[in-house]
C-alpha positions as CSV (number, residue, x, y, z in Angstrom):
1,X,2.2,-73.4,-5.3
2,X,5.6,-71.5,-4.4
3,X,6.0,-69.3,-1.1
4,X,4.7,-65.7,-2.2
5,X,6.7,-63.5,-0.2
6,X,6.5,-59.4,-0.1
7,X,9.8,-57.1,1.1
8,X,9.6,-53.6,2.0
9,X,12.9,-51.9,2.3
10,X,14.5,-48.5,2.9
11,X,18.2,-47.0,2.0
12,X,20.0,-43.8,1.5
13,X,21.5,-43.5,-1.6
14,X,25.6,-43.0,-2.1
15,X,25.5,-41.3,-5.2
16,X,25.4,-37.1,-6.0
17,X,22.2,-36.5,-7.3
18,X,21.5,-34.9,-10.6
19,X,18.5,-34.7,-12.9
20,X,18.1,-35.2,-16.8
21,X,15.2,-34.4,-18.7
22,X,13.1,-37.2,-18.4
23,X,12.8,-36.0,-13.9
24,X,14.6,-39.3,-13.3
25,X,17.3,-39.0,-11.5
26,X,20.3,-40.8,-14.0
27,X,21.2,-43.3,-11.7
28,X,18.0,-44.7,-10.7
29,X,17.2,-44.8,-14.1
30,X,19.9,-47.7,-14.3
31,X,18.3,-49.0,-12.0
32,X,15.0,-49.5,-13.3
33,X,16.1,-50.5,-16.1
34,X,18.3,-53.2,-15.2
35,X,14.9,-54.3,-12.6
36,X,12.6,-54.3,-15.7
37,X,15.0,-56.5,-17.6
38,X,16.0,-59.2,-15.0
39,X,12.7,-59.5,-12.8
40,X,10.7,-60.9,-15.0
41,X,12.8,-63.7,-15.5
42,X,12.7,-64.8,-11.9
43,X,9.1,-63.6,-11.6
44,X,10.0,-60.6,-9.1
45,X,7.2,-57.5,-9.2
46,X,7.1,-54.6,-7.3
47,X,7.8,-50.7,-6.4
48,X,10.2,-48.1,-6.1
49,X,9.8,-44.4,-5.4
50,X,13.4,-42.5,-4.7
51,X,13.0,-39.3,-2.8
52,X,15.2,-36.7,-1.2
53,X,18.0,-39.5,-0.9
54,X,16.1,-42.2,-0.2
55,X,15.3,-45.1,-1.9
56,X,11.5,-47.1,-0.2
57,X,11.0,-50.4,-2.7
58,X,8.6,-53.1,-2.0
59,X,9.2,-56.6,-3.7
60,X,7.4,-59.7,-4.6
61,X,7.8,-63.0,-5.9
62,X,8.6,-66.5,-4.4
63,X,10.6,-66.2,-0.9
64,X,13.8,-67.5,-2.0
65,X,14.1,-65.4,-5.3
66,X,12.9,-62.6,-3.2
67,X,15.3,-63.4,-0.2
68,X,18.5,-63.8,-2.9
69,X,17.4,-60.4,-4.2
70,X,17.6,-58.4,-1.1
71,X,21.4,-60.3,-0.3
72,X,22.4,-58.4,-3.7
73,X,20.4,-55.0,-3.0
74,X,22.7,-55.2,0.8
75,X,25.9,-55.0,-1.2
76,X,24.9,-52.6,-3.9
77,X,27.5,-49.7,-3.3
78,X,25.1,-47.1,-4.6
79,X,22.9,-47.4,-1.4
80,X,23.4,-48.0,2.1
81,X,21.9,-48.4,5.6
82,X,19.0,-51.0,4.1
83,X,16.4,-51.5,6.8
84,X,14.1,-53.9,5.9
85,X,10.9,-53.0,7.1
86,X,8.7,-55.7,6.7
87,X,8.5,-59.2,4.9
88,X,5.2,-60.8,4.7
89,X,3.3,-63.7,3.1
90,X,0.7,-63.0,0.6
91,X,-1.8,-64.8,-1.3
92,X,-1.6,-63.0,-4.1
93,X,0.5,-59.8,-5.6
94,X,-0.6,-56.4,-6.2
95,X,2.5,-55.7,-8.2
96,X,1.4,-58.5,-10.8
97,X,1.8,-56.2,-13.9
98,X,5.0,-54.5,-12.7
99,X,8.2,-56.0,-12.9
100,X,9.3,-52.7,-11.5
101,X,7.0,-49.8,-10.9
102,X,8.7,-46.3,-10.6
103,X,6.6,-43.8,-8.9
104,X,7.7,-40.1,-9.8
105,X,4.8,-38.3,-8.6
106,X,6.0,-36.2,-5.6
107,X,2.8,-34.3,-5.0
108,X,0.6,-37.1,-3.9
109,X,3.4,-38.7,-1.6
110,X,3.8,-35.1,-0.2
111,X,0.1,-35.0,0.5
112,X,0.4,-38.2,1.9
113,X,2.9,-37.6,4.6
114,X,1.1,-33.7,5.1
115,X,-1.5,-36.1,6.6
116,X,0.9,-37.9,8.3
117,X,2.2,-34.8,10.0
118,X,5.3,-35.6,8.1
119,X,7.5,-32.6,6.4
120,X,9.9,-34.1,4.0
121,X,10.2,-37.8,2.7
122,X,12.5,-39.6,5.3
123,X,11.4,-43.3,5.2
124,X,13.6,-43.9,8.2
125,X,11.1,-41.7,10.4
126,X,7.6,-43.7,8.8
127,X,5.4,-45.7,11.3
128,X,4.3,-48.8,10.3
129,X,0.5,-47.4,9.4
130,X,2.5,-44.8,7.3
131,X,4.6,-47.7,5.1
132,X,1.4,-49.6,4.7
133,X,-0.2,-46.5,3.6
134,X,2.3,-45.5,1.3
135,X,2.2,-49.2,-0.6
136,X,-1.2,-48.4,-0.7
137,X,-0.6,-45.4,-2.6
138,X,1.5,-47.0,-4.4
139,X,-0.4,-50.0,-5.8
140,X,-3.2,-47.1,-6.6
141,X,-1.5,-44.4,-8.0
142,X,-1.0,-44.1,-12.1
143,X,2.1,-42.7,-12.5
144,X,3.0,-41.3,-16.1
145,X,6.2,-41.9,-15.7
146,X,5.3,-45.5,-15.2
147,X,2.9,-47.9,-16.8
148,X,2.2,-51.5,-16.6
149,X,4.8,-53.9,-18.7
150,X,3.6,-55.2,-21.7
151,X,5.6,-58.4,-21.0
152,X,5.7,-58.9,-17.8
153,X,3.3,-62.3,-17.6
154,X,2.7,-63.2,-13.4
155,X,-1.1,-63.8,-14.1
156,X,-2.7,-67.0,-15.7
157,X,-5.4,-64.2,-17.4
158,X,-2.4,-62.5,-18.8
159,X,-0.7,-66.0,-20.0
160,X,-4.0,-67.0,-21.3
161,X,-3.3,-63.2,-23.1
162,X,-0.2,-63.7,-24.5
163,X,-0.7,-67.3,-25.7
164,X,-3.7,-66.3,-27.6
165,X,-1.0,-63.4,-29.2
166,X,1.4,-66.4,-30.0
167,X,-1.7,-68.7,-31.5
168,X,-2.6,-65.6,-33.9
169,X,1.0,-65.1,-35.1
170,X,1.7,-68.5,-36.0
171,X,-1.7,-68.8,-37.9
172,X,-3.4,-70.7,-35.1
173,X,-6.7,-69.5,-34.6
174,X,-8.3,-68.7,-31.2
175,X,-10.0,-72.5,-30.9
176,X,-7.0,-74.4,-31.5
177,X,-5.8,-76.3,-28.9
């Protein structure tokens, strides 16, 4: 079984911010959806909430996919300053059904850091307990703006899923082998 690696990292964005109508800002909407077309192919999940200029994204997949990621996201002109925060092992991924999760909700982060005696969203400024709190957050929050991706297969329940849709479009039925 592969290395199972998860990155939390932190950058200012280089870009003038606007808004359209759907609340997400234009250019992290490229974003996203350039994630949520290429990380399923190398079986990256994960997070990303952008806020007051800041971009906090947590990643997971096998190390070196994970590790060639992050050498792209450094270069990326439309950020800078990444600080990685922390890169862990795990056992298992809490972002299985995400390829990329986009968190819009401002609310329940704001609450979040009111507990923290925090006043705006500056990831730069977050303890450790607050970053682990706020993936917490994350992984629990439901997010209209965001729902889990019908194609995005990491879990042998969701393979087991998707091959019993396959069976059942070519005819097959469910006790086929």
């Amino acid at each position: 079984m592969p290395d199972l690696i998860r990155l939390t990292y932190i950058s200012k964005c280089n870009f003038k911010q606007t808004s359209d109508a759907s609340g997400i800002e234009p250019t992290v909407a490229r974003i996203l959806l350039h994630s949520r077309l290429n990380n399923p192919k190398k079986k990256i999940g994960g997070v990303l909430y952008f806020g007051n200029g800041y971009f906090f994204q947590c990643l997971e997949g096998e190390a070196d996919v994970v590790n060639e990621l992050i050498t792209k996201i450094i270069t990326d002109k439309r950020h800078s300053d990444v600080n990685i925060r922390k890169v862990m092992p795990i056992s298992r991924r809490v972002f299985s059904n995400w390829s990329m999760k986009y968190i819009s909700l401002e609310s329940q982060v704001n609450d979040l850091l009111e507990r923290h005696k925090m006043k705006s969203f500056n990831p730069y400024k977050f303890s450790e307990e607050l970053t682990e709190d706020l993936i917490e957050l994350f992984v629990n929050i439901s997010d209209p703006q965001s729902k889990p991706d019908q194609n995005y297969v990491d879990q042998p329940e969701a393979e087991k899923g998707l091959l019993q849709k396959i069976k059942s479009f070519f005819g097959f039925s469910s006790k086929s082998a």
